[in-house]
C-alpha positions in Angstrom: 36.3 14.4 23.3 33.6 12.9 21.6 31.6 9.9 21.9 32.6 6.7 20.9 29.6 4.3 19.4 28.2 1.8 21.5 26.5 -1.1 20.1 23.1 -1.6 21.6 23.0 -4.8 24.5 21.5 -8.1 22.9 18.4 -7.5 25.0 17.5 -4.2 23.8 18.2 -5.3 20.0 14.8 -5.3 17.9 14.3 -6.9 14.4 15.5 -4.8 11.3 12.5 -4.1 8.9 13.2 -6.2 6.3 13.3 -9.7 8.1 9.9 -8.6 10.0 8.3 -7.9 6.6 9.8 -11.1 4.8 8.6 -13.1 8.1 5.5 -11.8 8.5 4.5 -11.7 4.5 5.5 -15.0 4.5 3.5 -16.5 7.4 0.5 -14.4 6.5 0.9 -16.4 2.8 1.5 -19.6 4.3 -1.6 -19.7 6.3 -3.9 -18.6 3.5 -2.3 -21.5 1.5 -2.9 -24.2 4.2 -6.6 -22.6 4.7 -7.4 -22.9 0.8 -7.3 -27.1 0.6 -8.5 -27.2 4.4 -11.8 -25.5 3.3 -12.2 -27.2 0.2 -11.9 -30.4 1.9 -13.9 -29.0 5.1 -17.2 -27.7 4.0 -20.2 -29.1 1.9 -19.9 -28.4 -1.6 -23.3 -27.4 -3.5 -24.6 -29.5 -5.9 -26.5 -28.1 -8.6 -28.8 -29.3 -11.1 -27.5 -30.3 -14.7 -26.6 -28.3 -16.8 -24.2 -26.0 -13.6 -21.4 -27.9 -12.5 -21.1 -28.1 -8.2 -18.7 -25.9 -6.9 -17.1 -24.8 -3.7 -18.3 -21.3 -3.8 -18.4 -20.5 0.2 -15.3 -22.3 0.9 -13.5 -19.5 -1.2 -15.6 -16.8 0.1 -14.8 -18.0 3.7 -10.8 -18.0 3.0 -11.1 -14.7 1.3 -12.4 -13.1 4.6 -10.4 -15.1 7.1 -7.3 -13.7 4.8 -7.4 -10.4 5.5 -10.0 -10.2 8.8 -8.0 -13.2 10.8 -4.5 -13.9 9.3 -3.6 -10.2 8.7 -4.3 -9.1 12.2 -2.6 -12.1 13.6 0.5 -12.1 11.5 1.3 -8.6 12.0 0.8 -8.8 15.9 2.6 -12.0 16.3 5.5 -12.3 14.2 7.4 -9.3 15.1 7.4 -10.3 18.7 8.6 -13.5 17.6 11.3 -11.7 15.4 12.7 -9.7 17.9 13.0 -12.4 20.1 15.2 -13.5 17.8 17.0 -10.6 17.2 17.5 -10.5 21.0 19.7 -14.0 21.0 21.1 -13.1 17.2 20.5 -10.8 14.5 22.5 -13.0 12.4 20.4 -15.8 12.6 17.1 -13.7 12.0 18.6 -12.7 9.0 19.2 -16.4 7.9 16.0 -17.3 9.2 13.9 -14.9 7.2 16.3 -15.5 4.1 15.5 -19.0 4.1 12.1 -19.3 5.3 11.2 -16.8 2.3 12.7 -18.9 -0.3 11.6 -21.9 1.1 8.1 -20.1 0.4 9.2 -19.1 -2.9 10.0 -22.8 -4.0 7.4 -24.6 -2.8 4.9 -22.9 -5.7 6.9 -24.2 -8.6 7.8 -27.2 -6.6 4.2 -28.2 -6.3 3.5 -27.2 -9.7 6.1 -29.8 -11.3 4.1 -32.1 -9.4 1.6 -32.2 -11.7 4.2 -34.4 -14.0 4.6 -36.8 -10.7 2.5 -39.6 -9.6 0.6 -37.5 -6.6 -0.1 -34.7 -9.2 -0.3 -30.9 -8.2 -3.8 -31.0 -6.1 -5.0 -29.2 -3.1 -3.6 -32.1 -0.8 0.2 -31.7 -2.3 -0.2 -27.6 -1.4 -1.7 -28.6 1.9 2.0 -31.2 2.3 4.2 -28.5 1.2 2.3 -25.8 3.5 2.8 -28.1 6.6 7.0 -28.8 5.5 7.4 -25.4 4.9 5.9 -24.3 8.7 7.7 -26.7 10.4 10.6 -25.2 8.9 10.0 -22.0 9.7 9.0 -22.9 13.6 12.0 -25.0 14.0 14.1 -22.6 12.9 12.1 -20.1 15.2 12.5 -22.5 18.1 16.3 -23.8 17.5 17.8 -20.2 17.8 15.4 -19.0 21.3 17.3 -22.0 22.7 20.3 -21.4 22.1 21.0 -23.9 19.1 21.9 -23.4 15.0 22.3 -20.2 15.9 26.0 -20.6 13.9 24.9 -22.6 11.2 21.7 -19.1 10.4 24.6 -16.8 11.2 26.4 -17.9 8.3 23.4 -18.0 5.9 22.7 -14.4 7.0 26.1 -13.4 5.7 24.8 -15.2 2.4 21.3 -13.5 2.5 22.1 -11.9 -1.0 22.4 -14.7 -2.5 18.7 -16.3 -0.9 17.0 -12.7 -1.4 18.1 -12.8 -5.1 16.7 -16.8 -5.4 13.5 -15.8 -3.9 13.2 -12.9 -6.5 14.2 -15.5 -9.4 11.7 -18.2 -8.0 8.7 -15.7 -7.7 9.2 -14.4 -11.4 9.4 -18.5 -12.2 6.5 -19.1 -11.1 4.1 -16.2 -12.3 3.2 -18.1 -15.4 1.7 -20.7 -13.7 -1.0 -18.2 -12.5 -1.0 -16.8 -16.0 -3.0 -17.7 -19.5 0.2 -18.5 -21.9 -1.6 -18.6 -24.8 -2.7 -14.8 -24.2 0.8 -13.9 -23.6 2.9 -11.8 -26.4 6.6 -13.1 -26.9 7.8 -9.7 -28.2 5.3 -8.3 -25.4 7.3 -9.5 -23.0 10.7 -8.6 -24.1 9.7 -4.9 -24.7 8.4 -5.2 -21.0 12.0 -7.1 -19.9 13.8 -4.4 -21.5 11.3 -1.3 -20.1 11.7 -2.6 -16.8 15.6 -2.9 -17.1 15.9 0.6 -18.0 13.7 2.4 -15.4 15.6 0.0 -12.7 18.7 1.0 -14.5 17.6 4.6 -14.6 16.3 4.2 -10.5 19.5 2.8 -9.2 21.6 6.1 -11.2 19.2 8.6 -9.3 16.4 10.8 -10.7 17.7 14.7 -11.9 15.2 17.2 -11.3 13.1 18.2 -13.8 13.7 22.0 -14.8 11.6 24.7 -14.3 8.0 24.5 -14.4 8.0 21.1 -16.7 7.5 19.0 -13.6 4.1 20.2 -13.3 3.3 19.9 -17.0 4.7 16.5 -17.3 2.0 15.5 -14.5 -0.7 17.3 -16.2 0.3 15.4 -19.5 0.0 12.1 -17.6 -3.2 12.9 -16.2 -5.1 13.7 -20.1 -3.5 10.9 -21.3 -5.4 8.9 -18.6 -8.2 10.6 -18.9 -8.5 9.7 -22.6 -7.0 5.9 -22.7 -8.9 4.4 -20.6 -12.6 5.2 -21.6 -14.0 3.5 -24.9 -16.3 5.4 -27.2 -17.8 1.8 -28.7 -18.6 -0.3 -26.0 -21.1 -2.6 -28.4 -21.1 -3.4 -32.4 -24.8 -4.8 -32.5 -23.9 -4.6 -36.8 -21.2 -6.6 -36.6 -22.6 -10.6 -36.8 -19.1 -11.8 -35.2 -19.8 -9.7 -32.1 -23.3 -11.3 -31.7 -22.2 -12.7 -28.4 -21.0 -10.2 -26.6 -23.1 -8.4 -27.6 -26.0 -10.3 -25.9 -23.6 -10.6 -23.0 -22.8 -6.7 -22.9 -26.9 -6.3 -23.2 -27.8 -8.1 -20.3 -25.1 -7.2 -17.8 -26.3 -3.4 -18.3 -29.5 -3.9 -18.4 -29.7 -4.9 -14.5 -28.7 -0.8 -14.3 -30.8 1.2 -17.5 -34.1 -1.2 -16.2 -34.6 0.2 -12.5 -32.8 3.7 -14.3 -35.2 3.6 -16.8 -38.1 3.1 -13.9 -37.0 6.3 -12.1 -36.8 8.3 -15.7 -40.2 7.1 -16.0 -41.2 8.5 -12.5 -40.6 5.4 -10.1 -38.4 6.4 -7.0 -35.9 4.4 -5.4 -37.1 1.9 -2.7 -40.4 2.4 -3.6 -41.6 1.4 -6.2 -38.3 0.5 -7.7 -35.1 -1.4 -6.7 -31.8 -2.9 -7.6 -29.3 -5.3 -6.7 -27.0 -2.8 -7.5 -27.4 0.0 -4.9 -29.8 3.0 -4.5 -28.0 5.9 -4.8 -26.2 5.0 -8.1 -28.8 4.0 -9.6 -30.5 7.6 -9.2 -27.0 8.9 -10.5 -27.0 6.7 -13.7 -30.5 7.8 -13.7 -29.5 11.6 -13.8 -27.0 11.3 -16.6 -29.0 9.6 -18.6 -31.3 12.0 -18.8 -29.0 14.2 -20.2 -27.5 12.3 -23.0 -30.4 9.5 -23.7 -30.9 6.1 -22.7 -28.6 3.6 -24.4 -25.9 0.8 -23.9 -23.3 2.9 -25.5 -24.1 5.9 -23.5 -24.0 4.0 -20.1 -20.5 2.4 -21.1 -19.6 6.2 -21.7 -20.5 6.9 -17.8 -18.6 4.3 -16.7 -16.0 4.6 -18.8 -15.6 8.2 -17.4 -15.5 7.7 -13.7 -13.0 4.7 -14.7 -10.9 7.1 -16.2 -11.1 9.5 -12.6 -10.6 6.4 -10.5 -6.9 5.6 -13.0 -6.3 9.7 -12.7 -7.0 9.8 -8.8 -4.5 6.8 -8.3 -1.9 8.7 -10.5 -2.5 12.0 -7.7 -2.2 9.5 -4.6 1.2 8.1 -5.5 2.5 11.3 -6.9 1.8 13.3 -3.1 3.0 10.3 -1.8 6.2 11.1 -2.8 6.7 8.3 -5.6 9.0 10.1 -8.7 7.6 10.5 -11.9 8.9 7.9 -14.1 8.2 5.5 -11.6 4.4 6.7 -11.2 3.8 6.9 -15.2 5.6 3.6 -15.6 3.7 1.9 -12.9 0.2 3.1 -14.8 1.3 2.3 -18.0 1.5 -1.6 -17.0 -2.0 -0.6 -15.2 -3.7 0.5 -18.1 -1.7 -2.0 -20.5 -3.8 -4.7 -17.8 -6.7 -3.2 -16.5 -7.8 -1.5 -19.7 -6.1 -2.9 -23.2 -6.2 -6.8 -22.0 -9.5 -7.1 -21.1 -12.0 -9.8 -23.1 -15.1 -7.0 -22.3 -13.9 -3.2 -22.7 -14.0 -1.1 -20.1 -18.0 0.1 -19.8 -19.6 -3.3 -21.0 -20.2 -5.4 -17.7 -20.2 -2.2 -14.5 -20.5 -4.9 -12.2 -16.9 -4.5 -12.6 -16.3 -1.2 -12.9 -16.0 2.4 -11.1 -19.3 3.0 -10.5 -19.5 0.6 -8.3 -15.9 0.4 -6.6 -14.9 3.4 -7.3 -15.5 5.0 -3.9 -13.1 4.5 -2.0 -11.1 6.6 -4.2 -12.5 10.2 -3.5 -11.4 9.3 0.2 -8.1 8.3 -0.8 -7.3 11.8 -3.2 -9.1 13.6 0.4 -6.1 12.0 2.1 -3.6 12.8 -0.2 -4.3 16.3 -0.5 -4.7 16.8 3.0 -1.7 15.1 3.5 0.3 17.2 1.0 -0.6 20.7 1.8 -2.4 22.6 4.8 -4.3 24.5 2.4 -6.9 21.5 2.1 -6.5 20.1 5.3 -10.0 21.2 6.2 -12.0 21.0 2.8 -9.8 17.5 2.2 -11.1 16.4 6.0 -14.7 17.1 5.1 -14.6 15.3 1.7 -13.6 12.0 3.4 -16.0 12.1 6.0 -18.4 13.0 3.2 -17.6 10.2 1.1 -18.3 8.0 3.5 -21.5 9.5 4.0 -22.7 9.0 0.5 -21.6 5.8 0.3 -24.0 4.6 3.1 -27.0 5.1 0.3 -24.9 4.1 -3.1 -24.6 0.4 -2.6 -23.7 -1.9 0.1 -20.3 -2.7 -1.8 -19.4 0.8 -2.0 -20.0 1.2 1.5 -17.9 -1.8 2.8 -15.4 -0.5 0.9 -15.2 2.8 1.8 -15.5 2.3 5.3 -12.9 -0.1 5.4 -10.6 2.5 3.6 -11.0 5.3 5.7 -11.0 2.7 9.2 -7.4 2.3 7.8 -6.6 5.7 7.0 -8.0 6.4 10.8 -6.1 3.4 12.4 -2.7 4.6 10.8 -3.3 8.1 11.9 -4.0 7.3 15.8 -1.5 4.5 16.1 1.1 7.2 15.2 -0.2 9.9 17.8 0.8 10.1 21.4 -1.0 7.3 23.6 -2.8 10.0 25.3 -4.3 11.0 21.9 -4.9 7.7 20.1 -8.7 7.3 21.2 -10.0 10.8 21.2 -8.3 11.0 17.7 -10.2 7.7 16.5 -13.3 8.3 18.3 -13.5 11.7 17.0 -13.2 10.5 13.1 -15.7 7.6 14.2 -18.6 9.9 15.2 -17.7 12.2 12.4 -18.4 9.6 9.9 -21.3 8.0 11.1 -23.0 11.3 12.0 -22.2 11.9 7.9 -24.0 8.2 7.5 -26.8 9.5 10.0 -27.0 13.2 7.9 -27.1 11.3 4.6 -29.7 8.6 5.2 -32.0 11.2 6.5 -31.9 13.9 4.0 -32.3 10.7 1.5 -35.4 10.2 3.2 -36.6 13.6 3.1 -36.3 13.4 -0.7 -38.0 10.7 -1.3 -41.0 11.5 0.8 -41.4 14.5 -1.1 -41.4 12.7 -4.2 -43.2 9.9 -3.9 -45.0 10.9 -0.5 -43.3 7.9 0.9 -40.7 6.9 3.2 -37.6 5.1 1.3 -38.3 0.9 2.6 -34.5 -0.5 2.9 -36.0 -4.0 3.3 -36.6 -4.0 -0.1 -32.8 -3.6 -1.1 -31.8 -5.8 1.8 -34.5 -8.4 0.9 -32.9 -8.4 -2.8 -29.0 -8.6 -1.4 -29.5 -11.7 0.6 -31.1 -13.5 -2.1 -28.0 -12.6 -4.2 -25.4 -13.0 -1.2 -27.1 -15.8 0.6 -29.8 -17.0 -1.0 -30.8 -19.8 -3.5 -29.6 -17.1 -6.5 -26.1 -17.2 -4.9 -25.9 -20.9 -6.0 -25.4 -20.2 -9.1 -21.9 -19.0 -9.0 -18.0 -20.0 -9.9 -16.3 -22.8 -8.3 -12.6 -22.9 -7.1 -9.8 -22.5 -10.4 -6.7 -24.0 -10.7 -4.1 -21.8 -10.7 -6.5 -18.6 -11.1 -5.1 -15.5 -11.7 -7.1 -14.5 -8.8 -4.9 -16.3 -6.2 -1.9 -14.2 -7.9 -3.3 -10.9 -7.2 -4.8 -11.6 -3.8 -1.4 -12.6 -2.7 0.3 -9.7 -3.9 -3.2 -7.3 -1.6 -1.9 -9.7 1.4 1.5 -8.8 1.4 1.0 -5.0 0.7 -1.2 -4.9 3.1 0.9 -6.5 5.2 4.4 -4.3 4.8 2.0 -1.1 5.7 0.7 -2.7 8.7 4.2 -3.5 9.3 5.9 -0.4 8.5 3.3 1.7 10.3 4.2 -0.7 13.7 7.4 -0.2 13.7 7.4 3.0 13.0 5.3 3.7 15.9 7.8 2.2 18.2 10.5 4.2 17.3 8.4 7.5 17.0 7.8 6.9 21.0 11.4 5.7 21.5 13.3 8.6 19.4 10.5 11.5 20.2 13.2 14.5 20.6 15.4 13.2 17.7 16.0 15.6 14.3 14.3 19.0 16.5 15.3 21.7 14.1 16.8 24.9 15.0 14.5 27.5 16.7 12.9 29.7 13.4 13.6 27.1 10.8 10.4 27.0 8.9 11.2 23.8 7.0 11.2 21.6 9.4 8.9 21.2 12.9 7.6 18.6 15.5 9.4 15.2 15.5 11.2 13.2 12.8 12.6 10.0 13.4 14.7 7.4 10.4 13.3 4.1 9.7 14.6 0.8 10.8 17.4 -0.2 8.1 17.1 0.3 4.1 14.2 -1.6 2.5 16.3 -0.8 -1.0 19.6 -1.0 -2.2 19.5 2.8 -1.9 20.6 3.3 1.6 19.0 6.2 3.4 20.7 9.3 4.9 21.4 9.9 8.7 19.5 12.2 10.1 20.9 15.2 11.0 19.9 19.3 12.1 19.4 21.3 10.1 21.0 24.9 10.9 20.0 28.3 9.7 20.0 29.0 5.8 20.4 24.9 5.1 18.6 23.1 2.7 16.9 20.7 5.3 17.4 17.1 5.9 17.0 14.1 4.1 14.6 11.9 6.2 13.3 8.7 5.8 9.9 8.6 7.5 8.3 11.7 9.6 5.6 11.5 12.0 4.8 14.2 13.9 2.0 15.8 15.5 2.2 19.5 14.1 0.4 20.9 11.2 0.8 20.1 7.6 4.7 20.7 6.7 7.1 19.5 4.1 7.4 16.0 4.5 11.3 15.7 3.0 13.7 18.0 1.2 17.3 17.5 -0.4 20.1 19.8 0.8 20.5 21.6 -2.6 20.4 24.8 -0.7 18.4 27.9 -2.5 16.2 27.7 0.5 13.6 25.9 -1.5 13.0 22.2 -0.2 11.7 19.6 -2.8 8.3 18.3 -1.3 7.7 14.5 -1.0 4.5 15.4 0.9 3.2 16.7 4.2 1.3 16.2 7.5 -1.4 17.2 9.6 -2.3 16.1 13.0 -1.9 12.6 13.6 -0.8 12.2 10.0 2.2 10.2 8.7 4.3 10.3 5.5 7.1 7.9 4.7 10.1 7.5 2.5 8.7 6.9 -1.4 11.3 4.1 -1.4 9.9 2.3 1.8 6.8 1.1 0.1 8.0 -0.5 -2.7 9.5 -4.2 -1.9 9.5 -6.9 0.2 12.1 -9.0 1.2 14.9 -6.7 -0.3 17.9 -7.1 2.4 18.9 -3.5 3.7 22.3 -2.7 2.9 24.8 -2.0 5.3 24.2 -2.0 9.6 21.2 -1.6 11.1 21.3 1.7 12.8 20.1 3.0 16.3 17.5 6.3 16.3 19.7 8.9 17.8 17.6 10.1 21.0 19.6 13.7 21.1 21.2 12.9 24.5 24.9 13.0 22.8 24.0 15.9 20.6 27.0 18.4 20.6 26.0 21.6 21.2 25.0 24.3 18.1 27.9 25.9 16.5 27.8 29.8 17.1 29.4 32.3 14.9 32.5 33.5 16.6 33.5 30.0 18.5 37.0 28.8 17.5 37.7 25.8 15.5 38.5 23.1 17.4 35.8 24.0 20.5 34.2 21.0 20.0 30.8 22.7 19.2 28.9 21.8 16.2 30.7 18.1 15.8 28.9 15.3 15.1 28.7 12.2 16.9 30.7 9.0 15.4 27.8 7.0 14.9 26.8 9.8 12.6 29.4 9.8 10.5 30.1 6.4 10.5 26.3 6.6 9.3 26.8 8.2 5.8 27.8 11.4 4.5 25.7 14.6 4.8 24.7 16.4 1.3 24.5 19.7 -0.1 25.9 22.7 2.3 26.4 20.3 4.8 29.0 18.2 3.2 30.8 21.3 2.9 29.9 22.6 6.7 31.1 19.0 7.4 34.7 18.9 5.8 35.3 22.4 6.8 34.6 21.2 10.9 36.9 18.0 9.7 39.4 20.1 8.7 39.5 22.4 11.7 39.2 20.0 14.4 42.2 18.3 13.0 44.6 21.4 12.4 43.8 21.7 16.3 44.3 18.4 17.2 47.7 18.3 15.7 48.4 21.7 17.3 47.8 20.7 20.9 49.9 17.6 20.4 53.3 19.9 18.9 52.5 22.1 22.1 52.7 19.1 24.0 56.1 17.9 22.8 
């Protein structure tokens, strides 16, 4: 007979993804918001002398690092503990809790932006008010339900998390205007966008069809020219126009901090020498280098950075395309990138490179390496080596470019070992950590090398160091931008927090269950499509609900996963059972690597649909169906909680209903034998 489902005891429950994501996004915010009036009101401002206005320059800097050095760590290792203490009493009530503490957070924004019609205005000390309501909410609510009490009351708003989930979503879009420039926004802009965005969610929920034939390939190829071509401008400057007389002198001084010490080394000078820049040291020889080749101007500069904008857009486009996100999301997604990044700007792109890819543009390289070593076991190696060699070469191109870099590939590093074996989590970051700094160590000395046979001198760092604190530190730092209103800025570093939180979250979770559920989903012996261990996440972060997971058998189309991690070499990451023995790739893994469902990146605080489901450990597996066993021996039936999971697709929907059909002729046999 088989198995009936158990539902798990209250003390083994943990949290479903969603709440811990809405939780811990939420408290991550929340502190950021009560640390933004607390060090405005806490440190010194700097006074400057007429005509720059004061402004409150460190206090910013200080919350921008405490944001995502401090509250991100903390938020992610606190809050799920605290969640699935929760979930331990009642899973209800976490549900209600995160429902309501996440609208709560949604509300007070527009809440303390009406202020500004009220008597106490909309300041820094209402945000700080509303910051400390809104936590001792959230704690009480915490607190109430690990002592037993309003655990009812939450159970019921849990049932109702729909309607919460959709107020949040309504209350968010409310009150992105108020981080927005109205008078630069376009009515009919925006209802083309409305109606765009309708129709791909429209187009979403319906399901994607495959593409046929080889226009899959040529429709990403398409998407990459066009990016290539859009986003660089051929007329950076208009020094005939009168109008333009402005930015022009604005464009002309910006760039000239790279064609003067560029123009030094054309002349002769060598980097760190007898010629530096605030800039970097590498770069500048590589601006250096191409404009030797096409000539020294403003426009020609723009061209360069114009250029490697264009690969840092393109490379994005690769990166969410291996990682498994569908086409017309990925182009739509870019569009409203280039729409923002490229066609709204005051200064196009090329005019001020402070801004641009030639000096961020970095960390890039190291996330396409990732990608492709991700995606296919062809380029594991060479894909291996270019990461560790961008990292490298960022060591010598400019101290912003190295932060960056380094703190990309860290994560890339910390994600891989966290979902490896504990036995293997050390070696595995260790190994990557010596890797790269023997690439710094390898890069900094050949750099030397170079420049002592130059110049006949040894490359003096103090000089570029000297130069950085002046401009990070230093009396030129002074003279900077104080805290906005309402910036933008505040927008879109909210929006890094949280994404950066639902990975961290995702990738902890998933860890768990990778440990808990390591046998889970083994494929058949000699099924090529599927090897090592694959595990389903923790609920439905869409309305889409996810597949059970299943085994595959012989001749199958595979299994349609979730999330894999596994510690085998590079293999397809997902495929649909359409049969034809030829599975559709989301992307793939090497050792230590992880790829996850495209649909489990995209949203926070979208309620799964449906129960929360356990990871089937394989202990209640039935045994393979052979050819030749009767119908109704038992072998090859799945579990309830399998079906009662969702229905299989392709070939095994039909394997399925055939089994059905069997198992019940028999049943019925046995019991007229009976009577």
């Amino acid at each position: 007979m088989e198995r009936e489902a158990r539902p798990e005891p209250d003390g083994a429950r943990s949290a479903g993804f969603a709440e811990v994501a809405g939780l811990t996004a939420a408290a991550a915010l929340g502190a950021c918001l009560v640390l933004i009036p607390l060090g405005y009101f806490l440190l010194p401002v700097v006074a400057l002398p007429d005509p720059f206005p004061d402004h409150h320059q460190r206090a910013e800097t200080l919350v921008f690092v405490l944001a995502f050095a401090a509250v991100l760590p903390l938020a992610v290792a606190i809050v799920p503990r605290l969640a699935d203490r929760v979930a331990a009493v009642s899973a209800g009530a976490l549900s209600g809790i995160a429902a309501l503490s996440c609208a709560a957070m949604a509300a007070a924004l527009p809440a303390v932006k009406v202020s500004e019609w009220l008597p106490w205005g909309d300041g820094l000390g209402t945000l700080l008010a509303a910051m400390v309501l809104w936590w001792a909410l959230t704690a009480g609510l915490v607190a109430g339900v690990i002592s037993g009490r309003w655990i009812a009351p939450l159970e019921r708003i849990g049932r109702r998390r729909r309607i919460l989930w959709s107020a949040t979503t309504a209350l968010v879009v409310v009150v992105m205007p108020a981080f927005a420039f109205l008078d630069s926004i376009s009515i009919v802009g925006l209802l083309v966008s409305v109606l765009l965005a309708l129709v791909c969610l429209a187009a979403y929920v319906r399901g994607g069809r495959p593409v046929p034939g080889g226009w899959g390939k040529a429709l990403d190829v398409a998407a990459v020219v066009l990016l290539f071509l859009v986003v660089p401008n051929l007329v950076i400057i208009r020094p005939d126009v009168p109008a333009e007389a402005f930015d022009t002198q604005v464009i002309q001084f910006h760039q000239n901090f790279y064609l003067g010490p560029a123009g030094h080394v054309l002349g002769g000078g060598t980097m760190l020498v007898d010629t530096l820049s605030q800039y970097g040291v590498a770069s500048i020889d590589f601006i250096a280098g191409w404009l030797a080749i096409v000539g020294t101007s403003n426009g020609m500069l723009g061209l360069l950075d114009g250029i490697t904008s264009a690969l840092v857009f393109v490379g994005g486009y690769l990166v969410v395309r291996a990682a498994g996100v569908g086409r017309a999301m990925s182009a739509v997604g870019f569009l409203v990138a280039v729409l923002v990044l490229v066609l709204a700007l005051v200064f196009p792109v090329g005019a001020l490179l402070q801004h641009g890819a030639i000096r961020f543009g970095m960390p890039m390289v190291v996330l396409v390496a990732a990608a492709a070593r991700l995606r296919s076991e062809r380029w594991a190696g060479p894909a291996r080596a270019a990461e560790i060699l961008a990292v490298g070469l960022s060591s010598i191109w400019a101290l912003e470019a190295f932060a960056y870099t380094v703190l990309t590939y860290a994560a890339i590093v910390a994600a891989e070992s966290v979902l490896l074996p504990a036995g293997e989590r050390r070696g595995h970051a260790l190994r990557l950590t010596a890797a790269a700094v023997a690439a710094c160590i390898v890069t900094h000395v050949l750099f030397a090398a170079a420049t002592l046979i130059s110049s006949g001198s040894l490359p003096e760092w103090g000089l570029y160091l000297g130069t950085l604190y002046e401009f990070l530190a230093g009396g030129i730092s002074d003279l900077t931008y104080d805290f906005s209103a309402w910036s933008p800025g505040i927008a879109v570093g909210a929006a890094y927090l949280v994404s950066a939180v639902r990975v961290c979250v995702l990738i902890a979770r998933e860890r768990e269950r990778a440990i808990a559920g390591r046998t889970a989903g083994r494929p058949a012996r000699g099924d090529h499509r599927l090897r090592g261990r694959a595990l389903q996440l923790p609920g439905q972060p869409l309305g889409r609900p996810h597949r059970p997971l299943r085994e595959p058998a012989a001749g199958d189309g595979g299994a349609d996963l979730a999330g894999i991690a596994r510690a085998g070499r590079g293999v397809p990451a997902c495929s649909h059972g359409r049969g034809r023995g030829r599975p559709r790739r989301f992307g793939a893994v090497d050792r230590g690597g992880v790829v996850l469902d495209r649909s489990s990146l995209l949203a926070v605080g979208t309620r799964p649909r449906g129960a929360r489901r356990r990871v089937d450990d394989g202990r209640d597996r039935p045994p393979p169906r052979h050819a030749g066993d009767p119908p109704g021996s038992g072998r090859g039936r799945a579990p309830a909680r399998r079906v009662l999971a969702g229905r299989e697709r392709g070939a095994g929907d039909r394997r399925a209903r055939s089994r059905s059909r069997g198992a019940g002729a028999n049943r019925e046999g046995e019991r007229a034998a009976a009577e």
